[in-house]
FIMIVO-73655 format. One line per 4 residues: their letters; for each residue y, z, x of N, C-alpha, C. Coordinates in Angstrom, 3 decimals. Each point is the difference from the previous one (the first is absolute). Layout:
N
a = Y,Z,X,Y,Z,X,Y,Z,X; ...
END
This chain:
67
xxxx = -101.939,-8.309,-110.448,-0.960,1.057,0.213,0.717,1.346,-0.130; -0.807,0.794,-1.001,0.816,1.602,-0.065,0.035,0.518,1.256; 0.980,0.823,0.443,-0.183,1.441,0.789,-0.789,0.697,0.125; -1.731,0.146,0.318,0.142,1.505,-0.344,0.319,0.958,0.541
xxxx = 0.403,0.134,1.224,0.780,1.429,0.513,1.113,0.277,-0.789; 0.556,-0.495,-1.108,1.259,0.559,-0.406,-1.176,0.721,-1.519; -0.981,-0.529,-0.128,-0.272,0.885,-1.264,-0.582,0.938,0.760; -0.909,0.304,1.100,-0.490,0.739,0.430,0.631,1.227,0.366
xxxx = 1.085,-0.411,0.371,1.163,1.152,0.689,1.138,0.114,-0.981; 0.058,-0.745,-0.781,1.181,0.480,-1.187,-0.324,0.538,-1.139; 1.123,0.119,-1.091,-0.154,0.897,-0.770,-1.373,-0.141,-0.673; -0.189,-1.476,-0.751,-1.325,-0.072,-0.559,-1.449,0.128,0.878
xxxx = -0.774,1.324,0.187,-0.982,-0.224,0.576,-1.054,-0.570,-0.671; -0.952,-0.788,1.439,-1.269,-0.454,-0.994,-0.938,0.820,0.217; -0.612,-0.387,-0.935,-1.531,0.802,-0.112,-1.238,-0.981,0.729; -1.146,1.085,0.371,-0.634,-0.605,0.660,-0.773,-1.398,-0.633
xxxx = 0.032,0.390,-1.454,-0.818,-1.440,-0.881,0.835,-1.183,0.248; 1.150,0.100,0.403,1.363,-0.704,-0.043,-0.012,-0.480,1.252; -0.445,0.250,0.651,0.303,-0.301,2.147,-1.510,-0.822,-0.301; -1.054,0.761,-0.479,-1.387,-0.865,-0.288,0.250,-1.746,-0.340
xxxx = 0.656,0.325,-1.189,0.250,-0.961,-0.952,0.640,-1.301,1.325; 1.410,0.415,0.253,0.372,-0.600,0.795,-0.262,-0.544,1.227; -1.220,0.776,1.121,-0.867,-0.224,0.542,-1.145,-1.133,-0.400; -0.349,-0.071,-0.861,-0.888,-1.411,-0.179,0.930,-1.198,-0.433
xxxx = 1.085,0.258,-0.564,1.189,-1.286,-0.374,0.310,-0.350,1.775; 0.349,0.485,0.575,0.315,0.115,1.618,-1.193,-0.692,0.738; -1.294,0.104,-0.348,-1.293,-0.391,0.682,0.114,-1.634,-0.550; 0.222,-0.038,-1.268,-0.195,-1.504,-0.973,1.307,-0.516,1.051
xxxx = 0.944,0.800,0.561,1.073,-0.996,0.044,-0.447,-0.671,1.502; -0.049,0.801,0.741,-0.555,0.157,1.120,-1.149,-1.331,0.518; -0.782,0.214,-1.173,-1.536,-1.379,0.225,0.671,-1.321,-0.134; 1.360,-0.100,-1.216,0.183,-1.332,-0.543,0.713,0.019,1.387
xxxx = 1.169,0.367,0.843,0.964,-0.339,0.976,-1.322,-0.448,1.045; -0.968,0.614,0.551,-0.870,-0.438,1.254,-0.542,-1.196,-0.904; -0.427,-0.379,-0.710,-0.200,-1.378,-0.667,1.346,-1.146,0.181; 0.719,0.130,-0.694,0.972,-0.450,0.829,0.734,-0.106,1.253
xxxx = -0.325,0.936,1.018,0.198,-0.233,0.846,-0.705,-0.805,0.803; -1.557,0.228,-0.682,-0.747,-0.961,0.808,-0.076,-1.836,-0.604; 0.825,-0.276,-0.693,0.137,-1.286,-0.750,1.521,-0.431,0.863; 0.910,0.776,0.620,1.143,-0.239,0.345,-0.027,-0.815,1.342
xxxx = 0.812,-1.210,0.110,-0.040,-0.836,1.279,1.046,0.168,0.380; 1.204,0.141,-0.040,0.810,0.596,0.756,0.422,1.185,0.455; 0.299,-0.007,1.465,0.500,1.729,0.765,0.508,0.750,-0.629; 1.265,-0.655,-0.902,0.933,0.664,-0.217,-0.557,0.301,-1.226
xxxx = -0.317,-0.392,-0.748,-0.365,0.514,-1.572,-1.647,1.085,0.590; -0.628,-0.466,0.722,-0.436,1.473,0.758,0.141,1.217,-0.004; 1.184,-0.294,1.046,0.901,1.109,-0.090,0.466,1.006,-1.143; -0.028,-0.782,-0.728,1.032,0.676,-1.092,-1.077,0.390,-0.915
xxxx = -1.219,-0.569,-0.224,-0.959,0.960,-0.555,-0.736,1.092,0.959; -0.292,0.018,0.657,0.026,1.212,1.224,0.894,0.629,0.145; 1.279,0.013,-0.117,0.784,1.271,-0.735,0.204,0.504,-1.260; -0.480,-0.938,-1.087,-0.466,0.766,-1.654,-1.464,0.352,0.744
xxxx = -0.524,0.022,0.818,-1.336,0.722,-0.060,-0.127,1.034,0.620; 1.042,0.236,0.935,0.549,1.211,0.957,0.864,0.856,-1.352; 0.691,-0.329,-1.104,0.024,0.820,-0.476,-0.620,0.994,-1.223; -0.928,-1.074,-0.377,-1.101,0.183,-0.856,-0.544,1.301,0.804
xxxx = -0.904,0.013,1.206,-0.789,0.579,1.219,0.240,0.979,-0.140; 2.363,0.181,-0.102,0.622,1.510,0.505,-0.182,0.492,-1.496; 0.152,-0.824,-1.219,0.025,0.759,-0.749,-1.606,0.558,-0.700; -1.081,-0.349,0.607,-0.981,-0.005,-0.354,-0.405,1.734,0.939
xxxx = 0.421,0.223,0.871,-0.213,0.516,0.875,0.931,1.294,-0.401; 1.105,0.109,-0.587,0.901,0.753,-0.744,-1.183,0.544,-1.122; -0.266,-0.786,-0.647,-0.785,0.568,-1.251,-1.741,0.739,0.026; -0.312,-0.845,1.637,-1.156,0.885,0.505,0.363,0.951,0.010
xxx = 0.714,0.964,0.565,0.864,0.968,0.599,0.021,0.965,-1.348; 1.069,-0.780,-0.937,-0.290,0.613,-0.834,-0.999,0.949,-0.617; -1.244,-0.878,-0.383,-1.197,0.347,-0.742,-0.665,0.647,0.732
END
């Protein structure tokens, strides 16, 4: 999964069509992980998609901000 606080805050800035863009790739990613999470029978593999979804969330929430 890219960064985006390093494009956001580094040299290459994005543009708002660009945070957009990336904002619905972020939403698609977002639906497939709670699908899978809800197919997952173990804790631990749980877990570990509930933290790709905690960071999906922060970075989704970065790019609200943004726009």
């Amino acid at each position: 999964m890219r960064d985006v606080t390093k494009t956001l805050v580094g040299e290459n800035k994005m543009t708002k069509a660009q945070a957009q863009l990336e904002l619905i790739k972020t939403n698609t990613a977002i639906e497939a992980k709670i699908v899978e999470l809800a197919n997952e029978l173990g804790q631990h593999n749980k877990n570990c998609v509930m933290n790709d979804l905690q960071l999906l969330w922060d970075k989704k929430d970065i790019l609200n901000k943004f726009i």
